[in-house]
C-alpha positions as CSV (number, residue, x, y, z in Angstrom):
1,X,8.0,-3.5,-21.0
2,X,5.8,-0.3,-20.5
3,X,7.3,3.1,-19.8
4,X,5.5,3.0,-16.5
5,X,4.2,0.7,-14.6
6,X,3.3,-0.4,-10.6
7,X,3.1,-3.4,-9.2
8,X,1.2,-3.7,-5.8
9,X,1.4,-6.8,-3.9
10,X,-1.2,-6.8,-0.4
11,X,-0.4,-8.8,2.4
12,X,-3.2,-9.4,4.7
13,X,-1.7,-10.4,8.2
14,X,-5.1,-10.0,10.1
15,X,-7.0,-12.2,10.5
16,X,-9.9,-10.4,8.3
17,X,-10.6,-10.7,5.1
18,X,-10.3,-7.7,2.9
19,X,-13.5,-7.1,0.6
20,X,-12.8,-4.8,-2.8
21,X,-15.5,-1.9,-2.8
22,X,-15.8,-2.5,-6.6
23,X,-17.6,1.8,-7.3
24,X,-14.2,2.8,-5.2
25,X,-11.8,1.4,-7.4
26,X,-10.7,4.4,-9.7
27,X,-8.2,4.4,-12.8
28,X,-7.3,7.8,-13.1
29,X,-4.0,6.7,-15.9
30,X,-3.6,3.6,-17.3
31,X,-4.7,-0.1,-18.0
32,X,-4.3,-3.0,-16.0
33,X,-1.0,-5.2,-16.4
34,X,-2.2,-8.5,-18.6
35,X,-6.0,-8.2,-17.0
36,X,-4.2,-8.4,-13.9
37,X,-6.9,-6.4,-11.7
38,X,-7.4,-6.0,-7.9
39,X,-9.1,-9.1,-6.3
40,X,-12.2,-9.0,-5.1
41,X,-11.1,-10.5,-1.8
42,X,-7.8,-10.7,0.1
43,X,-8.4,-13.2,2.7
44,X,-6.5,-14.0,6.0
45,X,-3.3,-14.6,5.9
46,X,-3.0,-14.3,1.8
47,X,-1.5,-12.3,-0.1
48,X,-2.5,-11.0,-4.2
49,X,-2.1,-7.9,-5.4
50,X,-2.6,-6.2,-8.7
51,X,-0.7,-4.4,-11.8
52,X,-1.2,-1.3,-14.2
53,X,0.9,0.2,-16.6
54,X,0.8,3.5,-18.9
55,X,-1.1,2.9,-22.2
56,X,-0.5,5.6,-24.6
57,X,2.2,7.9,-25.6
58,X,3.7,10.2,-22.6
59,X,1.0,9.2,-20.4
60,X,1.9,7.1,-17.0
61,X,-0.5,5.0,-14.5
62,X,-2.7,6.4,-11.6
63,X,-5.9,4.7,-9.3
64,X,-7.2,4.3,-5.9
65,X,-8.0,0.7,-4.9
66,X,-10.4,0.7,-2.0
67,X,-10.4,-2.5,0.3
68,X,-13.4,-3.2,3.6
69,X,-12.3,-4.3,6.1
70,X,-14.6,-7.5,7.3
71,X,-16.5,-8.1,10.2
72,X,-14.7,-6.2,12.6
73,X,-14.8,-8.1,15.5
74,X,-16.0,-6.5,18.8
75,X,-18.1,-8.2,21.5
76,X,-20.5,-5.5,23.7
77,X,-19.6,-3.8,25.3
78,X,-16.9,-2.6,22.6
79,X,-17.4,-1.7,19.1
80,X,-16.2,-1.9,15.9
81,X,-17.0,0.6,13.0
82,X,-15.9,-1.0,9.9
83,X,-12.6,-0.1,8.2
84,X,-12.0,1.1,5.1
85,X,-8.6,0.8,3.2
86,X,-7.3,3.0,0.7
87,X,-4.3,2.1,-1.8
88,X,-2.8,5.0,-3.8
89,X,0.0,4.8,-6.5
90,X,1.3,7.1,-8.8
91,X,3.8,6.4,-11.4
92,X,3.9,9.6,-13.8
93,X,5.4,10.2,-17.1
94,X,6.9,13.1,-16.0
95,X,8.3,13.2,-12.2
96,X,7.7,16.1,-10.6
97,X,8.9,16.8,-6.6
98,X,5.9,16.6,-4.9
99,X,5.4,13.4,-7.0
100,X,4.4,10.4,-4.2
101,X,4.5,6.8,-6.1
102,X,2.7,4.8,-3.1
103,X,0.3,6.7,-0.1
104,X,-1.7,4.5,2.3
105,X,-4.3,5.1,4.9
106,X,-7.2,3.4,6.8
107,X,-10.2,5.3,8.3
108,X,-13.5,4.0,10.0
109,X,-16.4,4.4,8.0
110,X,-18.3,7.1,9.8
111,X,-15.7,9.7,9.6
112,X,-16.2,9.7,5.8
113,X,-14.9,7.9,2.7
114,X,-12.4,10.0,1.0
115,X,-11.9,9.9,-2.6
116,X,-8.5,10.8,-4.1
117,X,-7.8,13.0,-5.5
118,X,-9.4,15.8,-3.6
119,X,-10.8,16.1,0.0
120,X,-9.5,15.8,3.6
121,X,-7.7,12.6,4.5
122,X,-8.6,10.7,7.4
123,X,-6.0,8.5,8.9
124,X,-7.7,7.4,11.5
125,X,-11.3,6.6,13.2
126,X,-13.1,5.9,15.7
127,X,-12.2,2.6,16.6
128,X,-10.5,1.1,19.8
129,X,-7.3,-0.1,19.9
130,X,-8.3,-3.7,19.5
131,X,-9.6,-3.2,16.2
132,X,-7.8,-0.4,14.7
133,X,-5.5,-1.5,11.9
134,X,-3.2,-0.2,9.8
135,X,-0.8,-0.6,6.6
136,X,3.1,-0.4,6.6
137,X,5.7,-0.7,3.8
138,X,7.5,-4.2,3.6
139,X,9.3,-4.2,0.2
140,X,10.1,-2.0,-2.9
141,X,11.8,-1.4,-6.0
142,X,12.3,0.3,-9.1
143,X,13.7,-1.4,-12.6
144,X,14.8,-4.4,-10.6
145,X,17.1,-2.2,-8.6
146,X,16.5,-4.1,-5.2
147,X,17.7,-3.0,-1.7
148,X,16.1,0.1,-1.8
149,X,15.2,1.2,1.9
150,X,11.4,2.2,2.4
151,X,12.0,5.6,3.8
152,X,14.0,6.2,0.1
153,X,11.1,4.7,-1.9
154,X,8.5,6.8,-0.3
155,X,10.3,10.0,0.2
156,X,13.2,10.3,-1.8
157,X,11.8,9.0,-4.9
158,X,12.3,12.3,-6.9
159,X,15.9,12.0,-6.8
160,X,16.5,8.2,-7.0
161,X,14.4,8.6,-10.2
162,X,15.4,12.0,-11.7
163,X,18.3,10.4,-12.8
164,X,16.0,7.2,-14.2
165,X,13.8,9.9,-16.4
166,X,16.6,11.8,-17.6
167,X,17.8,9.2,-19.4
168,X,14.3,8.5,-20.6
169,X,14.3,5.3,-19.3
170,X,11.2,2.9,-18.4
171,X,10.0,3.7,-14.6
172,X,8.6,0.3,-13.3
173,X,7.9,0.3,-9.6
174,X,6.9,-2.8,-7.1
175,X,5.4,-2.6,-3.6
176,X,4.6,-4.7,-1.3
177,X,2.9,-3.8,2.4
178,X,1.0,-5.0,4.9
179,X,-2.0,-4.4,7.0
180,X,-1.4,-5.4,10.2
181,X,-3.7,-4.9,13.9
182,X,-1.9,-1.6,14.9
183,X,1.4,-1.8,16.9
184,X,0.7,-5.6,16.3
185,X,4.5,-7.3,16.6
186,X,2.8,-11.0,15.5
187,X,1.0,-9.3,12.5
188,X,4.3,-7.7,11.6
189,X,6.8,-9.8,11.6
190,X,5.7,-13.8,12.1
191,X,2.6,-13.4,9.5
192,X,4.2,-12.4,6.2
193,X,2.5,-14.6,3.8
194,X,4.1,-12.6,0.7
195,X,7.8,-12.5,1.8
196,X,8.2,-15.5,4.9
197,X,8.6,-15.5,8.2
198,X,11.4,-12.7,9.1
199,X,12.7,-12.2,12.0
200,X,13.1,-8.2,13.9
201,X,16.6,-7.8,12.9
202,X,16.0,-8.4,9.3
203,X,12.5,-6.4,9.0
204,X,14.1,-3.3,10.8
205,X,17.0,-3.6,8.2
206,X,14.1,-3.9,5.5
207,X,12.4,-1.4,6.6
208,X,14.9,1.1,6.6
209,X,14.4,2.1,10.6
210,X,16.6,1.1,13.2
211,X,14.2,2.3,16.2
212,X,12.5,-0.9,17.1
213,X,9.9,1.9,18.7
214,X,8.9,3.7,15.7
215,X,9.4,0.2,13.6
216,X,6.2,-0.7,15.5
217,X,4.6,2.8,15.7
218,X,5.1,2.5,19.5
């Protein structure tokens, strides 16, 4: 098993297809997991994903994965700029506190496509609501330690973990999210094609949030 390693499983719940932007896929750390690469396609209600791992001694795994969003529907007179979503993990030798394993975001094309590192971050767009999407956080752990809330994987990571490096132990992290039609309560919680069908109860408790309102970005 590597020292470090991330495991990123995608679960398209539109129905889209997801298009890899093959010059926007950057591996800043780190080889891919047994050739296991992002696909060049995530289509409708599917779910892949892809895996890296550190390769050399003290060093830990870092990219940006950059997805399309296809043929944004839109009849006149509404339209849809195209979508573009970015994938971020970060699995370090060394943790630091600012360390983030896993950031997300989707923008419209013409506000800009924004490299990381580096740059302002757009979260947004220009898009209506009908065809503004967006990615949430369905499952994680770390060295098959399960039950791990999300709001603990993504912000309290330092300190689950400090004790992890400490004792110079391997860090391997899985994720799976979602990309869902925002504030979409279908996308979120009947069309799971990487974990089943779950119903509110159970994703809230998943989730780690209790407010059915901000569960749904409401």
């Amino acid at each position: 098993m590597p020292r470090r390693s991330a495991a990123i499983t995608v679960s398209n719940n539109t129905d889209l297809d997801l298009t890899l932007i093959a010059d926007k896929v950057m591996r800043f750390h780190g080889s891919w997991t047994n050739d296991i690469e992002p696909p060049s396609t995530i289509p409708s209600k599917t779910c892949a994903g892809w895996e890296a791992e550190s390769s050399g001694i003290g060093t830990g795994t870092e990219g940006v994965v950059t997805y399309q969003i296809s043929n944004p529907r839109g009849d006149p007179p509404v339209f849809c700029q195209p979508e573009l979503v970015f994938i971020h993990w970060n699995n370090p030798f060394v943790w630091r506190d600012a360390t983030n394993p896993l950031e997300y975001w989707v923008t419209t094309t013409d506000v800009g496509q924004h490299d990381w590192p580096g740059g302002d971050r757009h979260d947004a767009g220009t898009n209506p609501p009908i065809c503004t999407h967006e990615v949430f956080g369905i499952y994680s752990k770390a060295n098959g330690i399960g039950g791990i809330t999300w709001w603990d994987a993504v912000v309290n990571w330092p300190a689950i973990l400090g004790l992890t490096a400490l004792g110079e132990m391997d860090i391997n992290l899985e994720f799976t999210i979602g990309l869902r039609l925002k504030g979409s309560v279908a996308q979120t919680v009947l069309a799971t094609p990487c974990v089943g069908p779950q119903d509110i109860r159970t994703l809230s408790r998943t989730l780690g949030q209790p407010s059915l309102r901000k569960l749904f970005h409401m």
